[in-house]
C-alpha positions as CSV (number, residue, x, y, z in Angstrom):
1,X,61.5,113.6,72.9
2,X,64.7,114.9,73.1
3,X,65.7,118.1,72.0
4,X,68.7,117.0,70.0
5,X,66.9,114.1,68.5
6,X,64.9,115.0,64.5
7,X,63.8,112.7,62.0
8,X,66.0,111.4,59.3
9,X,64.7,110.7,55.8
10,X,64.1,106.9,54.7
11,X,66.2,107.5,51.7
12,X,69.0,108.4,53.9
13,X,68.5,105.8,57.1
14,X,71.6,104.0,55.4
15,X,73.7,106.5,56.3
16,X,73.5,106.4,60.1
17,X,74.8,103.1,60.0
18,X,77.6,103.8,56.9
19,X,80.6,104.6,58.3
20,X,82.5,101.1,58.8
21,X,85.8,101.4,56.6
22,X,85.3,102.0,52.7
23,X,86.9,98.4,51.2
24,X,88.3,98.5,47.4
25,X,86.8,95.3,45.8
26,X,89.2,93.9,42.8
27,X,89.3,90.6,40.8
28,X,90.5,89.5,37.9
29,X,89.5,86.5,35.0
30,X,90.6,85.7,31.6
31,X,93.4,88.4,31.3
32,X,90.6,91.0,32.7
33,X,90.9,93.0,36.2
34,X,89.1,95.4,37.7
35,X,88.6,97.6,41.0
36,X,86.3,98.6,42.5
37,X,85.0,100.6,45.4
38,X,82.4,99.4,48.0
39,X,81.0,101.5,51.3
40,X,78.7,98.5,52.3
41,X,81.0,95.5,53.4
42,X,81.3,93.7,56.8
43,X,82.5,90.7,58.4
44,X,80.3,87.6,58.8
45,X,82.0,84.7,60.6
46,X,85.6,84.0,62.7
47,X,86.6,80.2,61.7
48,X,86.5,79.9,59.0
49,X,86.4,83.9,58.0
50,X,84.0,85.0,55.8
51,X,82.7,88.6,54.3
52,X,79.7,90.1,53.3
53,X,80.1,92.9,50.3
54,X,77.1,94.4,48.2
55,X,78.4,94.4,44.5
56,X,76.1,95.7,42.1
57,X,74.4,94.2,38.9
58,X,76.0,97.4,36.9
59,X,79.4,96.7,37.8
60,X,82.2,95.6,35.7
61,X,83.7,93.8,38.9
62,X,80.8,91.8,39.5
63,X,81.4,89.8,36.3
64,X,84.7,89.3,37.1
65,X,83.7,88.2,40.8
66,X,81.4,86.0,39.5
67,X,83.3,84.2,37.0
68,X,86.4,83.7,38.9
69,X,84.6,82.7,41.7
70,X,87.3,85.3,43.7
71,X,88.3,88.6,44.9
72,X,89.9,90.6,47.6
73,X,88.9,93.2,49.5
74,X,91.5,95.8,50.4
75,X,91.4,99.0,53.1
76,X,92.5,101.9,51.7
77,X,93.7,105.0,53.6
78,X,93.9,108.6,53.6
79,X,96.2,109.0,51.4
80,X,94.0,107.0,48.8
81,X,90.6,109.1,49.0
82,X,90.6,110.8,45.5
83,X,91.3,107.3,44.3
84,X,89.0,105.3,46.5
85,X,86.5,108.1,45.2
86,X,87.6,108.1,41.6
87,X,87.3,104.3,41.1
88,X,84.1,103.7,43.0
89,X,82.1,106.3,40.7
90,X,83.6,105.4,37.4
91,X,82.9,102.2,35.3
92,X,85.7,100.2,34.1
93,X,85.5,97.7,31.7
94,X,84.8,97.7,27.7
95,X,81.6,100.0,28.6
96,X,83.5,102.4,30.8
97,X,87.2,104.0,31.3
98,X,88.6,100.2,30.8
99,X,91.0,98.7,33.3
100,X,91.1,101.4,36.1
101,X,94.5,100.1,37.3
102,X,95.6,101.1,34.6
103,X,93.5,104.5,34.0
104,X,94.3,105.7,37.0
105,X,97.9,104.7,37.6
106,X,97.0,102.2,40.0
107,X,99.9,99.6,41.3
108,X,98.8,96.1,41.6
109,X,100.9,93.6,43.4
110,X,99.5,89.6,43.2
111,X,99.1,87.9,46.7
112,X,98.6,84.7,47.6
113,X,95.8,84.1,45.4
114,X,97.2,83.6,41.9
115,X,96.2,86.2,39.8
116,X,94.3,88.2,42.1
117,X,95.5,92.1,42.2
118,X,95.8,93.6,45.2
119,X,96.3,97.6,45.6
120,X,99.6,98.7,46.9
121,X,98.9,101.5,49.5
122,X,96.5,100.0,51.4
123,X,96.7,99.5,54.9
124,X,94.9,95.2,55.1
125,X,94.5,93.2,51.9
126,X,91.6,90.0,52.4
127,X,91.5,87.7,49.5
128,X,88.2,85.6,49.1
129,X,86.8,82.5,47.8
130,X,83.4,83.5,46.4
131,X,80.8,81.6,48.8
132,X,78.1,81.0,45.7
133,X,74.7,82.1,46.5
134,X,73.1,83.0,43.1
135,X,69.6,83.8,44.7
136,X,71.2,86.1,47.4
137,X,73.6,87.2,44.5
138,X,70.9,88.3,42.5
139,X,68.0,89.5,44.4
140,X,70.4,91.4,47.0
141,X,73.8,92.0,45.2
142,X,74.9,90.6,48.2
143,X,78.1,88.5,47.7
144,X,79.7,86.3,50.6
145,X,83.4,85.0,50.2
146,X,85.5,82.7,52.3
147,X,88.8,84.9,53.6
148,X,91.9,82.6,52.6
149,X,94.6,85.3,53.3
150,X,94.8,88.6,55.1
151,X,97.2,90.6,55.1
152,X,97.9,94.3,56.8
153,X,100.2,97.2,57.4
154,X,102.0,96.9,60.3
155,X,102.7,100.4,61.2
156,X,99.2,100.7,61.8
157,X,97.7,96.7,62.8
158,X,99.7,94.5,65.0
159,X,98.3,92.1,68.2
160,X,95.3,92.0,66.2
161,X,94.5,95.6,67.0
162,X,94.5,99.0,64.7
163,X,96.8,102.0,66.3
164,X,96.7,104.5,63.8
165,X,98.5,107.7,66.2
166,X,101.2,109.2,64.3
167,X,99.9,107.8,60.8
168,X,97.4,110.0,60.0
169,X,97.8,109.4,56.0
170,X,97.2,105.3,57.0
171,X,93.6,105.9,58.5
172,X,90.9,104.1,57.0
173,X,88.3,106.0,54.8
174,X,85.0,105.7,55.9
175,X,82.3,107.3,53.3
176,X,79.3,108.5,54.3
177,X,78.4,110.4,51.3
178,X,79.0,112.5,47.9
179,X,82.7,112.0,48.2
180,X,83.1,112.7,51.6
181,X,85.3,110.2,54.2
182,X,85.3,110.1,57.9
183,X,88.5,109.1,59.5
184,X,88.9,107.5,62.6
185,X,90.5,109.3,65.5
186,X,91.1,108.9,68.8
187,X,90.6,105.0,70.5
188,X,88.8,104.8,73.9
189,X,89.7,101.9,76.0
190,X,86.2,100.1,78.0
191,X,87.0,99.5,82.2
192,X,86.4,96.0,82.2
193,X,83.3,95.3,84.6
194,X,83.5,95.1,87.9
């Protein structure tokens, strides 16, 4: 065995694997909208696109999801952490702080989806056609949507690719715990094989 290599508790295993980008889940139904953050979210599929995000049963969000059979899933960055940290451990909604845009001074602009708010600031925007799978849904909070726009930030996506260097308040957030983000840093280019 290794010398650098110890044993990691069960109850945190999930956090060796945790540190893809932190996604902000909104939606909105009946005059309603909510937001969300999610640490667990991952792409499934190329053509068409389609998303995996674990939303749970206690969320205010997931009603909303689930009714509108919609939502988007946005990227935050940096300069978004106390807010990406203050609207994924509050609960919004009649039972909680209400409409968190609106709690916490959040600006919502609608894309192509009508009716869907999307959070200004971000750095890539996915709107989603819920992909129903109530037993999934249910026994796995495990929500799968169809992506049926994308947008992102130029200054930091273009040619398909991320290039965050000299944007360091547009990196992604990537929790792995109790409030705290990695960022991501420096890119390393593979030699193709020989």
């Amino acid at each position: 065995m290794s010398e650098h290599r110890a044993p990691v508790e069960l109850k945190h295993a999930y956090r060796l694997m945790n540190h893809g980008p932190t996604v902000l889940v909104s939606a909105a139904h009946d005059g309603q909208r909510n937001v969300m953050a999610a640490a667990w979210a991952m792409p499934l599929d190329f053509e068409p696109p389609k998303v995996a995000v674990v939303i749970d049963k206690s969320t205010f969000t997931r009603g909303l999801v689930e009714r509108s059979g919609r939502f988007a899933l946005q990227l935050p960055c940096t300069a978004q952490a106390d807010m990406a940290f203050a609207v994924g451990n509050t609960h919004g909604g009649a039972e909680g702080v209400g409409d968190k845009f609106a709690h916490f001074g959040i600006t919502a602009f609608e894309g192509r989806t009508p009716g869907l708010p999307l959070v200004v600031g971000c750095v890539a925007w996915l709107e989603c056609r819920l992909l129903p799978e109530p037993h999934v849904q249910q026994a796995y909070d495990l929500f799968l949507g169809e992506v049926v726009a994308a947008e992102a930030d130029t200054r930091v996506f273009s040619n398909g690719r991320w290039h965050f260097d000299g944007h360091p308040a547009l990196r992604t957030l990537h929790h792995v715990a109790g409030g705290q983000f990695l960022l991501p840093s420096d890119a390393v280019q593979a030699r193709p094989p020989a």
